[in-house]
C-alpha positions in Angstrom: 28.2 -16.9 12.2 26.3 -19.7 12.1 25.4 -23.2 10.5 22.5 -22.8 7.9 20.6 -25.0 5.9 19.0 -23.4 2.6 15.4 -23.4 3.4 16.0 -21.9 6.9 17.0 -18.4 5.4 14.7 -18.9 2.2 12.6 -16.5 4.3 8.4 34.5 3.9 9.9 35.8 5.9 7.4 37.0 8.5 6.1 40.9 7.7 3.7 42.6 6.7 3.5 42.5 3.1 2.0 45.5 1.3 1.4 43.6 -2.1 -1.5 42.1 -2.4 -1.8 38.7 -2.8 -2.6 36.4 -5.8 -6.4 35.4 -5.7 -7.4 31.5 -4.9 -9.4 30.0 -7.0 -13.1 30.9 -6.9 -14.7 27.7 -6.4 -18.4 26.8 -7.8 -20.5 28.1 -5.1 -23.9 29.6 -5.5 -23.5 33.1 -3.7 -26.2 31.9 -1.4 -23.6 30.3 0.5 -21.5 33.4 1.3 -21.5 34.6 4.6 -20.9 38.5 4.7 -18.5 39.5 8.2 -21.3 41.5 10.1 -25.5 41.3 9.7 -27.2 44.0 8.5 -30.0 45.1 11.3 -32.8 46.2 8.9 -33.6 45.6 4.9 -32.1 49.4 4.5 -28.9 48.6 5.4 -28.7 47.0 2.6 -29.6 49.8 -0.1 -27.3 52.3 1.5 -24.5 53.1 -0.6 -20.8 52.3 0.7 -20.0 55.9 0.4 -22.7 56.8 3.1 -19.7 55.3 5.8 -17.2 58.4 6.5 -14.0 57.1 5.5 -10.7 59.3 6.0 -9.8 59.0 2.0 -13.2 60.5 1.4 -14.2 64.1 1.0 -16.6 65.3 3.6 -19.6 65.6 1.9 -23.1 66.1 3.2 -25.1 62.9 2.5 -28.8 64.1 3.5 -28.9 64.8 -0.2 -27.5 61.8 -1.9 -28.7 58.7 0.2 -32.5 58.7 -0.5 -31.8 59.6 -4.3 -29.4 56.2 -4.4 -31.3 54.1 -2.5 -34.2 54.6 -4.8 -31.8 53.8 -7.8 -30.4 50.7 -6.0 -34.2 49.6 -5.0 -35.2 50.3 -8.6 -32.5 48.0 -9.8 -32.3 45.2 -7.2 -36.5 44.6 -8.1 -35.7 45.5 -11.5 -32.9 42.3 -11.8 -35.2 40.3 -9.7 -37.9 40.6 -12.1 -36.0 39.9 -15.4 -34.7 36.9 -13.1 -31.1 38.1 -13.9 -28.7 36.7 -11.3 -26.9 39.7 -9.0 -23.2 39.9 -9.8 -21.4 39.9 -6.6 -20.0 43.5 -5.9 -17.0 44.9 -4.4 -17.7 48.1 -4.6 -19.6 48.4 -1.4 -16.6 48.9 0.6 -15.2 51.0 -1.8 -14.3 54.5 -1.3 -16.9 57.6 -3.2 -15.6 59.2 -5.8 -14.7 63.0 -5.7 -17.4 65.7 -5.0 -19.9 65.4 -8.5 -22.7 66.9 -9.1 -26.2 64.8 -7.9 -26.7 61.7 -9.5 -29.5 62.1 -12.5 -30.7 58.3 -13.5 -32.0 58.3 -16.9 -33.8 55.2 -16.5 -34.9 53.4 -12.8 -36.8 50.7 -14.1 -34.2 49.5 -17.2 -31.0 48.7 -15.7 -28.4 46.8 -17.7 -27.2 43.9 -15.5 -23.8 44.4 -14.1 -21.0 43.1 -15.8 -18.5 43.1 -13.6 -17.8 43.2 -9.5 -17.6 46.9 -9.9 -20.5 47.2 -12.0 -23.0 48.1 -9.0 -20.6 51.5 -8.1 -20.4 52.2 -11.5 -24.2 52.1 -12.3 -24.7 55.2 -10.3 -21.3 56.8 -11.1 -21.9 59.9 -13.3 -20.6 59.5 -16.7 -17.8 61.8 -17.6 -16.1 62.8 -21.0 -13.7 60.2 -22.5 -10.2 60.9 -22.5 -7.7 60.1 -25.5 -5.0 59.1 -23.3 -7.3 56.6 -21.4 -8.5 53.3 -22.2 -12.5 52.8 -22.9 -14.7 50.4 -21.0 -14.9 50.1 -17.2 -12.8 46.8 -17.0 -8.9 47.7 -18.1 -6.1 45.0 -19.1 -3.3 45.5 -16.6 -0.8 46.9 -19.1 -3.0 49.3 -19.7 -3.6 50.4 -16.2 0.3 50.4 -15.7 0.4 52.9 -18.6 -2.2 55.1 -17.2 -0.3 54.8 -14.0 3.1 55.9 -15.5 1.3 59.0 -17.4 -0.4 60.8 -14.7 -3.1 59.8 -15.4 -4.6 57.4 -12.1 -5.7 59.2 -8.7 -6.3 56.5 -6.5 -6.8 52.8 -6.2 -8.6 50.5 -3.9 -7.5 46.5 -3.9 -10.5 44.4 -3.1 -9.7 42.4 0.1 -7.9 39.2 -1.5 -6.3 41.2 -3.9 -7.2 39.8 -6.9 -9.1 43.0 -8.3 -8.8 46.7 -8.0 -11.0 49.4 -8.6 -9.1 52.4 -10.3 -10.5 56.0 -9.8 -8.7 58.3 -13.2 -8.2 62.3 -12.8 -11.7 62.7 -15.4 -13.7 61.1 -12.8 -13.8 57.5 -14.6 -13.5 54.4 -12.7 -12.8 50.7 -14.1 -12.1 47.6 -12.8 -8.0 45.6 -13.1 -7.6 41.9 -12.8 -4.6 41.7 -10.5 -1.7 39.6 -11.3 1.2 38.5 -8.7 3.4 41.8 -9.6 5.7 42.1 -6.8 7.1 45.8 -8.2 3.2 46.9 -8.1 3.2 49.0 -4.8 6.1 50.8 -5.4 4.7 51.9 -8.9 2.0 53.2 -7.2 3.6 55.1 -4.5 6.3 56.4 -7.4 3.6 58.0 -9.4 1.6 59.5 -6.0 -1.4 57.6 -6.5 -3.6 57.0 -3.2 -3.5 53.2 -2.0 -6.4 52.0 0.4 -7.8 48.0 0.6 -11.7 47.1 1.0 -13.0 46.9 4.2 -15.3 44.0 3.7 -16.0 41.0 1.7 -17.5 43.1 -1.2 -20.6 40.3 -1.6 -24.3 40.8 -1.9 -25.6 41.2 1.5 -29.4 40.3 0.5 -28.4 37.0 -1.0 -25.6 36.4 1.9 -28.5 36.9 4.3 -30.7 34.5 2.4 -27.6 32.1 2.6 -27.1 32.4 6.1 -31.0 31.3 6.9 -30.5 27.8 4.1 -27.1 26.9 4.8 -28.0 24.6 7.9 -30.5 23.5 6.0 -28.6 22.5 2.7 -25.6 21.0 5.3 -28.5 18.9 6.4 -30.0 17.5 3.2 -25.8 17.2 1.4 -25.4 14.6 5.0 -28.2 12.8 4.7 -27.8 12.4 1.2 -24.0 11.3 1.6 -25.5 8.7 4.1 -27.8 7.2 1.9 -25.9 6.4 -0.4 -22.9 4.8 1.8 -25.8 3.0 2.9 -27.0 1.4 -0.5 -30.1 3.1 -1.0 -31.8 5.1 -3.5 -28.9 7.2 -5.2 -26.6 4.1 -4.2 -25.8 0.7 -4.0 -26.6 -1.7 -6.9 -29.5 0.5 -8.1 -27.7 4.1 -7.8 -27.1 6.6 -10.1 -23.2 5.9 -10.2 -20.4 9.0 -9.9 -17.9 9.5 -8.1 -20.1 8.9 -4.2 -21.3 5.3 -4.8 -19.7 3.7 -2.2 -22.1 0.4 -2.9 -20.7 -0.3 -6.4 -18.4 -3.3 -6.7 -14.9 -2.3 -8.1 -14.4 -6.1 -9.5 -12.8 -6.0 -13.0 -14.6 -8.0 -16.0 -13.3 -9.0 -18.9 -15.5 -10.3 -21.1 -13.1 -12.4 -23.3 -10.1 -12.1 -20.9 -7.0 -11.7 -22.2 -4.5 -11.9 -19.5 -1.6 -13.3 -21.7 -1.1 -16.2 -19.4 -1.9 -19.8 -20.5 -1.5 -23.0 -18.2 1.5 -23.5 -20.4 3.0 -20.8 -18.5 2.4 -22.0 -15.5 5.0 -25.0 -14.2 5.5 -26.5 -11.0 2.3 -27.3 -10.2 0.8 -29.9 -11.9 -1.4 -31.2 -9.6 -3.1 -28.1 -8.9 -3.7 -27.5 -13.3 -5.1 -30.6 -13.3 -7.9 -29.8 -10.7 -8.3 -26.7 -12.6 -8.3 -27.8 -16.3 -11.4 -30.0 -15.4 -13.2 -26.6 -14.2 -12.2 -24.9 -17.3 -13.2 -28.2 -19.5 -16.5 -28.2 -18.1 -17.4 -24.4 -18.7 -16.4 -25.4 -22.2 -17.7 -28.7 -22.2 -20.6 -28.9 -20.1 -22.4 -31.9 -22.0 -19.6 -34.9 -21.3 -20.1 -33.9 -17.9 -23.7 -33.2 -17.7 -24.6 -36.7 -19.3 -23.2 -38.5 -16.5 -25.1 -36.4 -13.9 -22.3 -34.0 -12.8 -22.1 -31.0 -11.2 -19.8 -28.0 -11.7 -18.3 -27.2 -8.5 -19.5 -23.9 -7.5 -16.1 -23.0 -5.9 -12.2 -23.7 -6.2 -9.9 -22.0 -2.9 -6.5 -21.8 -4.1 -4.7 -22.6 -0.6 -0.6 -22.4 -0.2 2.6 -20.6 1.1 3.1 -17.0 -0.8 4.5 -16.9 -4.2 3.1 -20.4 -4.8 1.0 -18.9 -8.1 -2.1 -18.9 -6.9 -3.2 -15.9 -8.5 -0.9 -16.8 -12.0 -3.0 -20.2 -11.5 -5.7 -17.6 -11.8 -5.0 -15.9 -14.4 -4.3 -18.8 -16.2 -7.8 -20.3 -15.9 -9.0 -16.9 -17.1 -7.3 -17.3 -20.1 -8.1 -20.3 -21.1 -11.5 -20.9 -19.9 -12.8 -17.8 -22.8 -15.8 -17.3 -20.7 -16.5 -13.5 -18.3 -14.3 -13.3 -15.9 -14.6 -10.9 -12.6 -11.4 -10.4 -10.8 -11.0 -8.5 -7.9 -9.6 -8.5 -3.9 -11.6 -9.2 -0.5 -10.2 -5.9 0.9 -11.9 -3.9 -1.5 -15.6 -4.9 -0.1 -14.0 -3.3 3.3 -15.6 0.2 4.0 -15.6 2.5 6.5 -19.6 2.6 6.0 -21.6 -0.5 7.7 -23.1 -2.4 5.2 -21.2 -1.3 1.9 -19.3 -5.0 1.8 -22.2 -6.7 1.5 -23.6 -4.3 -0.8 -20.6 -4.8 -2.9 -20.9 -8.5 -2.9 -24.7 -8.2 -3.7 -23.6 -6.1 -7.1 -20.7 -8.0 -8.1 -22.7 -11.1 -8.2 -25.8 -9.6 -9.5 -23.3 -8.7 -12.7 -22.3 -12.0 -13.0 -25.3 -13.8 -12.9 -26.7 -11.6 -15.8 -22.8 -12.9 -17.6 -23.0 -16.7 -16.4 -21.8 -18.9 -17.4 -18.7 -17.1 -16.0 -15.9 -16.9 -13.3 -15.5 -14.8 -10.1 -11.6 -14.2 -8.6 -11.4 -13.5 -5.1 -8.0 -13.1 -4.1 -6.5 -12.9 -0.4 -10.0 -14.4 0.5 -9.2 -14.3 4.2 -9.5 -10.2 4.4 -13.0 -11.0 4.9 -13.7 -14.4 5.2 -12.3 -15.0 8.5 -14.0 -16.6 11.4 -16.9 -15.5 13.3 -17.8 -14.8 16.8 -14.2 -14.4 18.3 -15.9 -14.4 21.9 -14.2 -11.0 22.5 -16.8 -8.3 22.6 -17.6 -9.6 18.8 -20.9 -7.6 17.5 -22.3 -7.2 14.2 -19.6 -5.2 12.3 -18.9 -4.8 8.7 -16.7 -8.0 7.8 -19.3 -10.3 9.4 -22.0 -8.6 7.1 -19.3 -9.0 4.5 -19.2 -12.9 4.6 -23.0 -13.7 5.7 -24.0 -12.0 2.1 -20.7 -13.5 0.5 -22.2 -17.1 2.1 -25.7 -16.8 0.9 -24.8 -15.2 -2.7 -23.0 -18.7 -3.3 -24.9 -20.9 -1.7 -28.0 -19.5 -0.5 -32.0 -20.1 -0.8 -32.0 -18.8 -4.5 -28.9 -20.6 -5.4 -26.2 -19.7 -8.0 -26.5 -21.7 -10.8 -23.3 -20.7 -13.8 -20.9 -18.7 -11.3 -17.9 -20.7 -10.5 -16.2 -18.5 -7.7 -11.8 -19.0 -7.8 -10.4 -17.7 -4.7 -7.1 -17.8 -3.2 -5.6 -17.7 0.2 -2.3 -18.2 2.4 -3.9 -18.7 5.8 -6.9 -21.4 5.4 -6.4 -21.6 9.3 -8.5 -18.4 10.4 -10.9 -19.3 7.3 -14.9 -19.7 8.6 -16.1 -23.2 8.5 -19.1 -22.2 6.7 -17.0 -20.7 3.7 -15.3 -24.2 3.5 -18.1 -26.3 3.0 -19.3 -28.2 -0.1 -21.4 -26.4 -1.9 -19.5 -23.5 -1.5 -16.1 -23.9 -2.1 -16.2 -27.5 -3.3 -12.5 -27.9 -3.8 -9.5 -27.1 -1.9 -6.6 -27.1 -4.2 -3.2 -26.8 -2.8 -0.7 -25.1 -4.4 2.6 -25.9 -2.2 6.1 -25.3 -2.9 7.9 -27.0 -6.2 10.0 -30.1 -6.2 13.5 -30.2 -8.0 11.7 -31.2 -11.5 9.4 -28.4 -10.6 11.9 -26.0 -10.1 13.8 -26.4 -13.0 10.5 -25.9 -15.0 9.9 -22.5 -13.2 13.8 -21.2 -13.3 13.3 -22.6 -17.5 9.9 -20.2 -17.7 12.0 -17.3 -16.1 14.4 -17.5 -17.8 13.1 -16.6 -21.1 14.1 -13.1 -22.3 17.5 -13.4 -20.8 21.2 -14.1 -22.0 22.5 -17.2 -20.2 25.7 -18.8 -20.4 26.5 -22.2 -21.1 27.8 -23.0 -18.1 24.3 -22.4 -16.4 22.9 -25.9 -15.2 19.2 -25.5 -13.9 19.8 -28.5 -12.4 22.5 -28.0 -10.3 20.6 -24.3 -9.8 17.1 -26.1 -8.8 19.2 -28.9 -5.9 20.7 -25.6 -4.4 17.1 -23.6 -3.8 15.1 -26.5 -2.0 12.1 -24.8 -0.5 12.3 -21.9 -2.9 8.9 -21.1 -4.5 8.0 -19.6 -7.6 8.8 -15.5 -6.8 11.5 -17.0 -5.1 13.1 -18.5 -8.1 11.8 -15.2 -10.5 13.7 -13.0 -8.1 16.6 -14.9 -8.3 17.2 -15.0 -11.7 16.2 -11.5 -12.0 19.1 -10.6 -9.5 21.7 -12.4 -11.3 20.7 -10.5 -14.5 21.1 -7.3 -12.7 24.4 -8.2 -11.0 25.6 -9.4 -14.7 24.5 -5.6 -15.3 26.3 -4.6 -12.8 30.0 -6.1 -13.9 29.0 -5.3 -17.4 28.9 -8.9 -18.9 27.1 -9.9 -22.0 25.7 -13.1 -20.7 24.6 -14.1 -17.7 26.7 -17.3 -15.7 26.8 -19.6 -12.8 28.6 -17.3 -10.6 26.3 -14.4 -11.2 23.0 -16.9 -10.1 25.3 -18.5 -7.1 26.1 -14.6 -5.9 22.5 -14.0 -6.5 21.6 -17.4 -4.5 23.9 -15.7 -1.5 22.6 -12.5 -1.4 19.1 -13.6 -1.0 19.7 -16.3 1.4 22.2 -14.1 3.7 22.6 -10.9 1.9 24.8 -8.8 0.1 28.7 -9.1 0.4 30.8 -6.5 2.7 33.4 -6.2 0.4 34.6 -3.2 2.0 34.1 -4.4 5.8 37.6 -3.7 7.5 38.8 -7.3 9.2 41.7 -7.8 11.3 43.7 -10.8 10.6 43.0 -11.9 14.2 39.0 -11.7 13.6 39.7 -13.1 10.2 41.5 -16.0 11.8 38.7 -16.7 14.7 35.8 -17.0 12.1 38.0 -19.5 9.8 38.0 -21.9 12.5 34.5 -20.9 13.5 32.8 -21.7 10.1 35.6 -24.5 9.8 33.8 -26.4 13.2 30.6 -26.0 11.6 31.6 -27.8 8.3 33.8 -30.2 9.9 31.3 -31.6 12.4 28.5 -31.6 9.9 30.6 -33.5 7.2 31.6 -36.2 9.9 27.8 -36.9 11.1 26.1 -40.1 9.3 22.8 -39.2 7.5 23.5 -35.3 8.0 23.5 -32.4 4.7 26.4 -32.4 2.7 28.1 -29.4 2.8 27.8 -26.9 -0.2 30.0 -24.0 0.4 32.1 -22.5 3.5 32.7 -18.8 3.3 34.0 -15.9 6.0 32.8 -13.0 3.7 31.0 -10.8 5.8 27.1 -11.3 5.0 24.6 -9.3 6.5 24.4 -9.9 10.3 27.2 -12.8 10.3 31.0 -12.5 9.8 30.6 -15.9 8.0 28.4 -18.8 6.7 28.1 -22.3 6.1 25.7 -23.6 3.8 24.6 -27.6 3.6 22.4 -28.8 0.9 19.4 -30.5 2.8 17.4 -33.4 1.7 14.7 -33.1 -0.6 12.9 -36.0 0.7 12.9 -35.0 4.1 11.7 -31.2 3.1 8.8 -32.7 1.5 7.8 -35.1 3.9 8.5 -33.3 6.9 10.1 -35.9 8.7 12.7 -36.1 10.6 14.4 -38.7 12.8 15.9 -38.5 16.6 19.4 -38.9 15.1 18.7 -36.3 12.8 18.0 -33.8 15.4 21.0 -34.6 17.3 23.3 -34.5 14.4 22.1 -30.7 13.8 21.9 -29.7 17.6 25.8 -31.5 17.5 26.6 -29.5 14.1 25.4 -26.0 15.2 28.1 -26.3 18.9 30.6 -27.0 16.3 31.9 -23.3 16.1 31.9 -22.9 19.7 33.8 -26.3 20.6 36.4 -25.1 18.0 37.2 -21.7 19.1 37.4 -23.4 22.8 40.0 -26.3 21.3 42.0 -23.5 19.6 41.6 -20.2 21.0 41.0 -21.4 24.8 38.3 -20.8 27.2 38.7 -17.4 27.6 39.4 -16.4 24.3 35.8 -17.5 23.0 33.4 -15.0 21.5 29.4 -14.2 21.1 29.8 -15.5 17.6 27.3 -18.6 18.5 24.7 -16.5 20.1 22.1 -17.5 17.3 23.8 -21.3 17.7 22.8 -21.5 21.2 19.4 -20.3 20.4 19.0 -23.0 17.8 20.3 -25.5 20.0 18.1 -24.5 22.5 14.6 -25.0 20.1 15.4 -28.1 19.1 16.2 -29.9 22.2 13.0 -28.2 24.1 11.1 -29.5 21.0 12.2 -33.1 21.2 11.3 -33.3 24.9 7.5 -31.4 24.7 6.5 -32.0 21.3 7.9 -35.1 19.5 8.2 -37.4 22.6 11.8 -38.2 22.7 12.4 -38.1 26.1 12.4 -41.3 28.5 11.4 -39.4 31.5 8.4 -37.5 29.7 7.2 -40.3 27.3 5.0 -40.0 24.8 2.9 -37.1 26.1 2.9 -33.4 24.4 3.4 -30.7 27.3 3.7 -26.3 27.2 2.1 -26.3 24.0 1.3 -23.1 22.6 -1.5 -21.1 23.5 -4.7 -20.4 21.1 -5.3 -17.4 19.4 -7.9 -15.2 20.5 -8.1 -13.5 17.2 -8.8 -16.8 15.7 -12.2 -17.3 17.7 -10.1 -19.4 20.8 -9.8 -19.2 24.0 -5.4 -17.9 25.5 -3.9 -20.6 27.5 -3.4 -18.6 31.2 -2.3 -21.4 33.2 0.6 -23.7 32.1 -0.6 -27.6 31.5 2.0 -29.4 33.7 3.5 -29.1 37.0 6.5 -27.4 38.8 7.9 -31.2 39.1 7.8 -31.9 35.0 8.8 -28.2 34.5 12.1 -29.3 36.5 12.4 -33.0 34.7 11.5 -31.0 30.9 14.3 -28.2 31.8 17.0 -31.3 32.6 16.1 -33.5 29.8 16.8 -30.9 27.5 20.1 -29.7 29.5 21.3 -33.7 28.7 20.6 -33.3 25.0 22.7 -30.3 24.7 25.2 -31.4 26.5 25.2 -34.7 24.4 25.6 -32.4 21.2 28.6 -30.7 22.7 30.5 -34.0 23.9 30.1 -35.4 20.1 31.2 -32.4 18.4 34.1 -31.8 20.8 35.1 -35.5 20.0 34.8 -35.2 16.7 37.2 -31.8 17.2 39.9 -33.7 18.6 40.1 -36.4 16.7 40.6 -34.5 13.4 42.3 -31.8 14.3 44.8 -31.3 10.9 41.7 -31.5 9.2 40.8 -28.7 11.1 43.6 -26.7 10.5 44.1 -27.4 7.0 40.2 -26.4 6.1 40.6 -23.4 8.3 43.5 -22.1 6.5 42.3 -22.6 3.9 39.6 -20.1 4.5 42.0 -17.9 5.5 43.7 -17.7 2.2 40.9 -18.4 -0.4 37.8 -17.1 1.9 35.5 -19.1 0.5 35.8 -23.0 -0.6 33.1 -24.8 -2.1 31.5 -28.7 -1.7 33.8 -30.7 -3.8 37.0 -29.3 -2.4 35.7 -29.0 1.0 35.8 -33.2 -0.1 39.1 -33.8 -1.1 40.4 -32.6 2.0 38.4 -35.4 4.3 39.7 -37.9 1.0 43.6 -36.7 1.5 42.9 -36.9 5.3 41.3 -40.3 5.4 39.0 -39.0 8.0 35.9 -41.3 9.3 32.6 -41.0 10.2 31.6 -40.3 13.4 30.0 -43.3 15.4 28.5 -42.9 18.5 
C-alpha cells in the first residue's frame, strides 16, 4: 500500500534380461579404431579358428587335425583379400560356437576367396557345404520371418546372439548356418526355448583382431593429429579463420548476416517518437545515396553512429530502419557472438566480418549490444590479455586503424555507454553519439498510433488521454500495452477493444494483475480505505504536487491497494525537482500512516507503510548528502557511492566524512521526516469529513477515479495546504 507515481513502477525393472537387446547405431568408424577386449600374444593367435577354444556347447573333438588345415585356409585368404585390396568384413564368428562333428574341411580354392559378405561370412567360408533343403530358406543371410518359420518347424538346432544382440548366427539340423538381423522381439526367447533350440551369446567382440591391433598402435596417434587439428582451426589458421575451408569447425568465421538489398520491412516512417535521432540518421543514409552534395563541400561520412538510450528506446528498429532505406549491403549482427571460448576467435571474427564488407563498401555494419565487448580496459584487478580485450583492440584498428576504412559506416547500439572504452568513443571511430531517450506525450501518441494498427479499437479510445497517463513509458513499453488490452478484450470476448481494457492493461503493468478472488475481511477492507484515502487526500492538498489519477483497494500484486498521481511531464524530462517538491512527496507518502493513527489509534496501526518509510527515508538522506539542502551540511556532497571495480575504478573502503557529520547527516534527515509527518497529520485533522467521505467511498465503489476524487474537495470546499 503505497503512494505511486507512474514512472516509478514503469519498471526396467532391474533383472537380468534374457532378450537381447536392440543394436545402437553403428557409427562411421574405420575398423582401425576398434579395440578387441584382450591382445593376442603372437601373429597366430590370430589365424586360429574360434572353434579351437573348448566351449561346453561344443562336441569334443580332437583339433590336432583341423587347426593347421584352417589356419592355412584363413592365411590363404587374409593375404589373399590383402592383395586384391578388398577391405576385411568385421566377423562375429570368431566367438562363435563349431558346428557339429563334419568331415575335414577340403578347400577347393586357397588362393580365390570370395570376399565375405556378411559378419558371418569368415565361419562360413570354411563351413562344409551341405545339401539344400526344401523346407529351408537359400543363402547364408535369412529374413527374420523366415528364421521364425524354420524355428516353428523343427527345423533350427541352435543359435548364438552376437554380444549386442543385433545379429545371430543360426546352426539348421542339415548342417547350414546363416546369418538373422535381430529386431526388438520381446516373445523371441521363449520361441526358442518352446521349440528346444540351444541358446548361447558370443564371448567377444566378434572384430578383426589384425586390424584391431593395427588400431590400437595409430589411435594415439590419430587422437593427436584430430587435437591439433581442432586447435588450429579455433585458432584462425590454415583450415580456419578468414582463409579456412568452412564446415561445421570454423570457429574463426563471422556469423554477421548480409543482406545485400535489405529488406527488413521497416521504413523511418515506421519509426515515431524519435525525431531527433531520424534526423541524425537520414543524413547518414542521404549521404550513402548522395555522396556528391556532400563530397563538394569537402565532407566526410562519419565512419560511425552509437545508438545510446534506456531499453526499448528503438535503437535497433532505428536500425533496421536505416537498413531499409539506405538500399546499400548491410551486415547485421551482435557483440556476443565474437565471444569464444577459444583466445583469439573474436578478433578473428571481426577481421572476417570486415574483410566482407570492405570487398561490399559502400555498405553498413550493425553492432548491437556493443558493450558485450567493448567495455573498458585494464580493470586493475588481475586484468591480462584475455579474449574481449583482443576482441576490441582488432574491433579499434579495423575502424580506424593504419590502413583505414574508407566506405564502412559501422551502426551500433548500446544501453550502458558508462562502461564503454574511451577509445571506442572517439571521432574517427564512432563520430556520433545519437541518443535515443524516452518519448514525450506527442511522441507517444505517435508510437501507441503505429501500434495500434492491425487492431479493433473503440471510439471511446483517446491516445491522448492514453499517452498523459504512461509518462516515462518507452516504445516496448507502449507495444506491450496495447498488446495486453487486446488480449484482455480476448479474454471478456469483446469485438473491439476500449478504454477500460487499455486502463486495466495500464494497471496490470504498472502494479499487476487484479486478486479478484483474494478473500478480504471488512475490517482489512476498511483499514486500506483510509490507508489509500491519506495518501490521496494529502497529495491533493499539497501546492505544486501530481494530481491524483485514480484511488483503488483492489488487491494488486504485493499491495492491498494503490494510488496513482499523474506526474509532471516537464519535470520528468528535465529532471528537476525543487526542495518543496521533495517535501510535498516525503509529506504525501506518511499520509497512510498518519491516517490509520487519526482513525484506528496508535496501537491499531499496521506494516502497510513499510515501503513508505523506505521511500521516505531515500529522499530525505538524498536532500541532505546529495542535493545540498541542508543548513548544517551546506553545499558540500558527502557518503557518495563507491566506484565500480568492474568498470576499471578503484571501491571506496573508508567513508569521506567524519563520525561528527555522520551524527549532524543522521539528524538533519530525522527533522525532514518529522516535518513530513507534522504536515500531513495537519492536513489529516483539518479535513477530516473529507476523509471519511473519500474513504467510504472506497469502501463501496473500490475504486474512484481523478475527476470524482475532485468533486469531493469542490463539495467540501477544502484548501490548500500552506505552510
Amino acid at each position: 500500500m503505497a503512494s505511486t507515481s507512474l514512472p516509478s513502477l514503469s519498471s526396467s525393472l532391474y533383472g537380468t534380461q534374457l532378450r537381447p537387446k536392440r543394436p545402437k547405431t553403428t557409427p562411421s568408424v574405420p575398423l582401425l579404431f576398434h579395440h578387441p577386449r584382450t591382445r593376442p600374444n603372437s601373429i597366430q593367435s590370430f589365424l586360429l579358428p574360434p572353434w579351437n577354444k573348448k566351449s561346453k556347447n561344443s562336441q569334443n573333438n580332437s583339433n590336432s587335425d583341423l587347426t593347421p588345415s584352417v589356419n592355412a585356409a584363413v592365411a590363404s585368404f587374409l593375404l589373399s583379400t590383402l592383395a586384391h585390396q578388398q577391405p576385411l568384413a568385421p566377423a562375429l564368428a570368431e566367438d562363435l560356437s563349431p558346428p557339429p562333428a563334419s568331415p575335414p574341411i577340403q578347400m577347393e580354392s586357397a588362393t580365390k576367396p570370395s570376399p565375405p559378405s556378411s559378419p558371418f561370412s569368415q565361419s562360413l567360408l570354411t563351413a562344409p557345404k551341405p545339401q539344400s533343403s526344401p523346407d529351408l530358406p537359400e543363402g547364408s543371410q535369412w529374413r527374420y520371418s523366415e528364421f521364425l518359420n524354420a524355428v516353428k518347424k523343427g527345423k533350427v538346432e541352435r543359435v548364438r546372439f552376437s554380444k549386442d544382440g543385433g545379429a545371430l548366427q543360426l546352426t539348421a539340423v542339415d548342417g547350414r548356418r546363416a546369418t538373422v538381423v535381430v529386431p526388438n522381439d520381446p516373445d523371441l526367447i521363449d520361441i526358442l526355448a518352446m521349440n528346444g533350440v540351444d541358446i548361447s551369446v558370443s564371448e567377444g567382440d566378434g572384430g578383426n583382431g589384425l586390424f584391431a591391433f593395427i588400431g590400437n598402435l595409430l589411435f594415439p596417434f590419430l587422437a593427436f593429429a584430430g587435437l591439433f587439428f581442432l586447435f588450429r582451426r579455433a585458432q584462425g589458421g590454415p583450415g580456419g579463420g578468414p582463409g579456412g575451408l568452412g564446415g561445421p569447425m570454423d570457429f574463426g568465421r563471422s556469423k554477421s548476416k548480409f543482406q545485400e538489398v535489405p529488406e527488413t520491412g521497416v521504413t523511418f516512417a515506421d519509426v515515431a517518437g524519435a525525431d531527433q535521432a531520424k534526423l541524425e540518421l537520414q543524413e547518414v543514409v542521404d549521404f550513402l545515396k548522395n555522396p556528391d552534395k556532400y563530397t563538394a563541400l569537402g565532407a566526410k561520412i562519419p565512419k560511425g553512429c552509437l545508438l545510446v538510450g534506456p531499453p526499448g528506446t528503438g535503437k535497433t528498429l532505428l536500425a533496421r530502419a536505416v537498413a531499409g532505406e539506405a538500399g546499400v549491403p548491410f551486415f547485421s549482427c551482435a557483440a556476443s557472438e565474437f565471444v569464444e571460448l577459444f583466445v583469439g576467435v573474436g578478433a578473428s571474427r571481426v577481421r572476417d566480418l570486415f574483410e566482407k564488407a570492405k570487398s561490399k563498401a559502400p555498405c553498413i555494419v550493425f553492432i548491437d549490444e556493443i558493450d558485450a565487448v567493448g567495455r573498458q580496459r585494464g580493470a586493475g584487478l588481475g586484468g591480462g590479455n584475455d579474449e574481449r580485450e583482443q576482441t576490441i583492440n582488432q574491433l579499434l584498428t579495423e575502424m580506424d586503424g593504419f590502413s583505414g576504412n574508407s566506405g564502412v559506416i559501422v551502426l551500433a547500439a548500446t544501453n550502458r555507454p558508462d562502461v564503454l572504452d574511451a577509445a571506442l568513443l572517439r571521432p574517427g571511430r564512432f563520430d556520433r553519439q545519437v541518443t535515443v531517450d524516452r518519448p514525450d506525450v506527442a511522441g507517444r501518441v505517435k508510437i501507441l498510433q503505429v501500434h495500434s494498427r492491425g487492431k479493433a479499437l473503440a471510439k471511446d479510445v483517446d491516445f491522448e488521454k492514453i499517452a498523459r497517463r504512461t509518462p516515462g513509458f518507452t516504445g516496448a513499453d507502449l507495444q506491450n500495452l496495447m498488446n495486453e488490452a487486446a488480449i484482455l478484450a480476448a479474454r471478456r470476448d469483446l469485438k473491439e477493444i476500449s478504454k477500460d481494457e487499455i486502463s486495466d492493461a495500464l494497471e496490470r503493468i504498472i502494479a499487476g494483475p487484479e486478486k479478484k478472488n483474494a478473500v478480504v475481511s471488512d475490517e482489512k477492507k476498511k483499514l486500506v480505505a483510509y490507508h489509500e484515502a491519506g495518501h490521496a487526500l494529502v497529495g491533493a492538498l499539497m501546492p505544486e504536487y501530481d494530481p491524483v489519477a485514480k484511488i483503488s483497494i483492489i488487491p494488486r500484486g504485493q499491495a492491498g491497494g494503490l494510488t496513482f498521481f499523474a506526474p509532471s511531464e516537464e519535470r520528468l524530462e528535465s529532471g528537476l525537482y525543487s526542495r518543496s517538491y521533495l517535501e510535498n512527496q516525503m509529506a504525501v507518502a506518511l499520509g497512510g500512516r498518519v491516517a490509520e493513527e487519526v482513525i484506528f489509534g496508535n496501537d491499531n496501526v499496521t506494516t502497510g507503510a513499510s515501503n513508505d518509510f523506505m521511500q521516505v527515508s531515500r529522499v530525505a538522506r538524498q536532500m541532505v548528502e546529495r542535493f545540498g539542502f541542508s543548513k548544517k551540511i551546506g553545499q558540500v556532497a558527502i557518503g557518495g557511492p563507491g566506484g565500480n571495480p568492474f568498470l576499471g575504478q578503484q571501491m571506496s573502503s573508508q567513508k569521506d566524512y567524519s563520525m561528527a557529520t555522520a551524527d549532524v547527516v543522521d539528524a538533519e534527515v530525522r527533522e525532514l521526516v518529522e516535518k513530513a509527518y507534522s504536515r500531513a497529520k495537519q492536513i489529516m485533522t483539518d479535513n477530516i469529513d473529507i476523509l471519511h467521505k473519500l474513504a467510504q467511498l472506497l469502501i463501496e465503489k473500490e475504486t474512484v477515479d481523478g475527476e470524482e476524487f475532485m468533486s469531493l474537495f469542490i463539495d467540501g470546499k477544502a484548501e490548500l495546504y500552506v505552510a
